[in-house]
N, C-alpha and C positions, 0 to 999 in steps of 0.2 A: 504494500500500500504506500510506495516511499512517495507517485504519482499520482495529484489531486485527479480525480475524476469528476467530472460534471454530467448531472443528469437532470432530466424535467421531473418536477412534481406539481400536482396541481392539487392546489385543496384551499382552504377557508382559511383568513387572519382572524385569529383567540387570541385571548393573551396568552392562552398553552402553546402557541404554536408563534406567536409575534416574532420571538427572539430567532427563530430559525428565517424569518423571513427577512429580517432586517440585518442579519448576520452574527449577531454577537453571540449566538452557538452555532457552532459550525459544526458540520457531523465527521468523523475521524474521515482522511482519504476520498473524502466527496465535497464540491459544489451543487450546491442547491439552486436549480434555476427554478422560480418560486411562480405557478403561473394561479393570481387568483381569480376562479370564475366562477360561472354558477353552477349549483348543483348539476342541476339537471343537465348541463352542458360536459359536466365532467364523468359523470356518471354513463353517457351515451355515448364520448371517444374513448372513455377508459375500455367500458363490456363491450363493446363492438370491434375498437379498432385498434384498442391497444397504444394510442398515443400519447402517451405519456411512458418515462420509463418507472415510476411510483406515483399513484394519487391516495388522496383520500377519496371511501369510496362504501358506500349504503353498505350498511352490515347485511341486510337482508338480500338483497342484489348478488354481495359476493359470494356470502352463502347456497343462492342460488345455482349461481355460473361455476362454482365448482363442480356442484354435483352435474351439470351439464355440460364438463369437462375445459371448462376455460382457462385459457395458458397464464393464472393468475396465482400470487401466493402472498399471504398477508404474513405481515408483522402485528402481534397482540397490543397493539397504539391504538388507541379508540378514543380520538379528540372529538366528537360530538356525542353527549347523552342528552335525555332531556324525560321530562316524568310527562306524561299524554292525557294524564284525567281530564287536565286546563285545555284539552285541543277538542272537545266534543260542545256545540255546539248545537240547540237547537229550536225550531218556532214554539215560542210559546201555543200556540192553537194547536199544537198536534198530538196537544193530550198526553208526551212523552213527560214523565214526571220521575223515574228511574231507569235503572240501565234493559229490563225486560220488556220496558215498552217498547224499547226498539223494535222490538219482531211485528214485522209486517209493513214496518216505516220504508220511509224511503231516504235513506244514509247515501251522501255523497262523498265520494273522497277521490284524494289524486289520481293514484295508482293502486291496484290491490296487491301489487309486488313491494312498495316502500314501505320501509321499515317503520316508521309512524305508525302506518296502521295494522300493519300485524302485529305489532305491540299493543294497540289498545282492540283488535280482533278477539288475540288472546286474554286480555285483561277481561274484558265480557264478558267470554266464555268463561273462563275457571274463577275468577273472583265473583260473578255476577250471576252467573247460570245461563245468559245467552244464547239463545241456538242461531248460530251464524248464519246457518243455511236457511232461515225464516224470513232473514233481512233482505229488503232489497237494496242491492248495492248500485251505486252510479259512480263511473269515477271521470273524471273530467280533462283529465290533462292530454294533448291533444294528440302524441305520439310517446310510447312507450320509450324507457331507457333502452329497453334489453329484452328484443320479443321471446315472448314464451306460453306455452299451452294453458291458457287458464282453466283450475277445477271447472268440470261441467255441473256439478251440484250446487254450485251457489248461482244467483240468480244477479248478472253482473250486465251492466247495459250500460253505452257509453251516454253520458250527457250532448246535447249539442254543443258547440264552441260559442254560438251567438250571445251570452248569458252567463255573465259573473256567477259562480257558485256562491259567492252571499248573496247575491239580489235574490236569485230562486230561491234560496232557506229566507226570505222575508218574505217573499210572496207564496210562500206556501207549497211551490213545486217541489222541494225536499222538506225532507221534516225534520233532519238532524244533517251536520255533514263534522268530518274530523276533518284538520286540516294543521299539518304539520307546521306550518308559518301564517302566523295570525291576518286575515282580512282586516285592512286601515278599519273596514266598518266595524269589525266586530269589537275593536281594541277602543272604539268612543262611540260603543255601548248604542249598537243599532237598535229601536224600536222591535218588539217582537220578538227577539233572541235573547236567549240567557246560555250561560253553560248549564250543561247536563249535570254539574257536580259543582252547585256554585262554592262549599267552601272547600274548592278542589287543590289549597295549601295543605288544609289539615288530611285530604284525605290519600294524598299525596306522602304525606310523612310515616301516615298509619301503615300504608300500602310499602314503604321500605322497613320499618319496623318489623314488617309478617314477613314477608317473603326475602327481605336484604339485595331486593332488585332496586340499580339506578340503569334504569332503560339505557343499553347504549342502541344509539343509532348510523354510528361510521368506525371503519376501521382504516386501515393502512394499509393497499395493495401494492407489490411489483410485479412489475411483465415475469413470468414466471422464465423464460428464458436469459433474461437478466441477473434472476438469482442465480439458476445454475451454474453461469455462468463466474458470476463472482459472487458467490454466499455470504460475503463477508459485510457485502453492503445492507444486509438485514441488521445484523447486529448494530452496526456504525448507525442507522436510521434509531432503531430502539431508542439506543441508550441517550442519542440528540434530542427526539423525543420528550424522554424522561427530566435532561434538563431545562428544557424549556418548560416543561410545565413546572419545573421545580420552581425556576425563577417568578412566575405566575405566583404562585403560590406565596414567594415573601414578598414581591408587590402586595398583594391582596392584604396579608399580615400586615402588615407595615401601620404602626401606630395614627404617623404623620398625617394629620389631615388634613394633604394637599395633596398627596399623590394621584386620590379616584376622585373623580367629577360625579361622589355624592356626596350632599350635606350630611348624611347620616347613612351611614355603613356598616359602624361597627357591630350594632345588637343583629345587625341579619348576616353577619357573615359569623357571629355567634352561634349564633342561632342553627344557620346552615355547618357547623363542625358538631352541634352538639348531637343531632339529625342523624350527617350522615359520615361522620368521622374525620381525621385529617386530610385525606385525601379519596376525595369524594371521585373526580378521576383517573381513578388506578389503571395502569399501564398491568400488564404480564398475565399470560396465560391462568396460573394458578388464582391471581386474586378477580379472575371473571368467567373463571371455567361454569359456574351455575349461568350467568346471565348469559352467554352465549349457547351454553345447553337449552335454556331455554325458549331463546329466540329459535334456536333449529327446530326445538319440540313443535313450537307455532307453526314455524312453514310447513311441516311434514302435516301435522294437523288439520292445516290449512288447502292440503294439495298443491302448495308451489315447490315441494320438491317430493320426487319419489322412493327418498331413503335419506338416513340420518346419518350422514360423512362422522369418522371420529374426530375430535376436535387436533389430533396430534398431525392429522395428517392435512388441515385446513390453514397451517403456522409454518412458517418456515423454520425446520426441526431447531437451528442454534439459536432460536429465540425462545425455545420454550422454555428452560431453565432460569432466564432474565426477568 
């Protein structure tokens, strides 16, 4: 490794991830050429075309494209989670008043393959008692990341394009929709719409308390011909990684109150350790092996995949140990 190498990655500025962008961590024997775009944009050169030589990249997507044999191999780096209760929205008039009313509604969502919502699919189901295959599904997004055979038992119909997926949940055309990134409407409190779980802090906190899930929803892919090629740039990614969220993390600490553009910080980032411990984005195989066990359980559940890959062979082997 005595020769920097430089390679594309594409994924999201975090503050877990800021320091690699802007350079002050730099990952052993590599340049990072840092490309930030949009999901969905990354997501559909990464599973298709492979251009990028690492992104970040939909835990469920990859999950996917494995077991469908895609020339892809992650690093256990999982820089976006997020808890889904707060992402169910729905019309007050449609009589939904808990999670069983759903059956027979009409739920909109992006993609039935994004990881958003087979997380809160799953939550339904096993926390709620939900029967998926009752709902009627709509998803709206106008071309798929990553084509694939969707279950025939669930009852999935595309929306038109014509028509904002909030407008339709005001007007009544859907009766609930999840929605991984908040509608401007829904965030100043459109007329007609509530969350399905309006004090969906606390039940949000309950819900890691029982089970010790912080939903992830990205991990860390390389062209898998890249790894074989030189294995070593998995490790050098990891542990880059790791420091940049380190760094994150004494930001966040940090007494000083100037450093974050809030007046008041400190009782919620309190709050948020007392919750869900120091580090609430853990990196490494061992300390996410349930939460990715159980996002595979949901796909398979769900019929987006047709067998349960073991996790050892989903990682690229000299990062399991890390």
């Amino acid at each position: 490794m005595g020769i920097t190498r430089k390679i594309t990655f594409a994924g999201g500025d975090y503050d877990r991830t800021h320091a690699l962008i802007e350079g002050s961590i730099k990952p052993e024997g590599l340049e990072l050429d840092w490309r930030i775009l949009p999901y969905h944009e990354i997501w559909t050169r990464m599973l298709n075309r492979y251009e990028f030589d690492a992104s970040e990249l939909s835990l469920s997507s990859y999950l996917i494209g494995r077991t469908m044999g895609k020339p892809l191999t992650a690093i256990p780096v999982f820089p976006a989670r997020a808890f889904r209760h707060s992402c169910i929205f729905v019309n007050t008039r449609s009589g939904i008043r808990e999670p069983r009313d759903l059956v027979g509604k009409k739920v909109g969502i992006s993609e039935f393959q994004q990881t958003a919502t087979v997380w809160v699919r799953g939550t339904l189901q096993h926390e709620y008692g939900v029967d998926l295959e009752k709902v009627r599904w709509f998803t709206w997004v106008k071309q798929s990341r990553m084509e694939i055979e969707l279950p025939r038992r669930f009852n999935i119909q595309q929306l038109p394009p014509e028509t904002p997926p909030d407008e339709l949940l005001a007007q009544g055309e859907l009766d609930a929709i999840i929605c991984a990134n908040l509608f401007p409407s829904l965030l100043n409190g459109a007329p007609g719409i509530r969350r399905l779980f309006e004090n969906y802090e606390e039940v949000e906190a309950d819900y890691f308390a029982k089970t010790g899930i912080f939903p992830i929803m990205h991990t860390v892919a390389i062209r898998a011909e890249l790894w074989k090629e030189s294995p070593w740039i998995a490790e050098s990614l990891f542990k880059a990684f790791q420091q940049s969220k380190e760094l994150a993390y004494q930001r966040l600490n940090d007494l000083s109150p100037y450093k974050i553009s809030l007046a008041w910080f400190r009782e919620p980032v309190k709050r948020q350790r007392e919750i869900l411990g120091d580090d609430p984005w853990a990196y490494g195989l061992s300390k996410n092996r349930r939460v990715v066990e159980t996002l595979m359980q949901y796909l398979y559940e769900q019929g987006l995949v047709n067998k349960k890959m073991p996790l050892e062979e989903l990682f690229a082997p000299n990062t399991l140990d890390l």
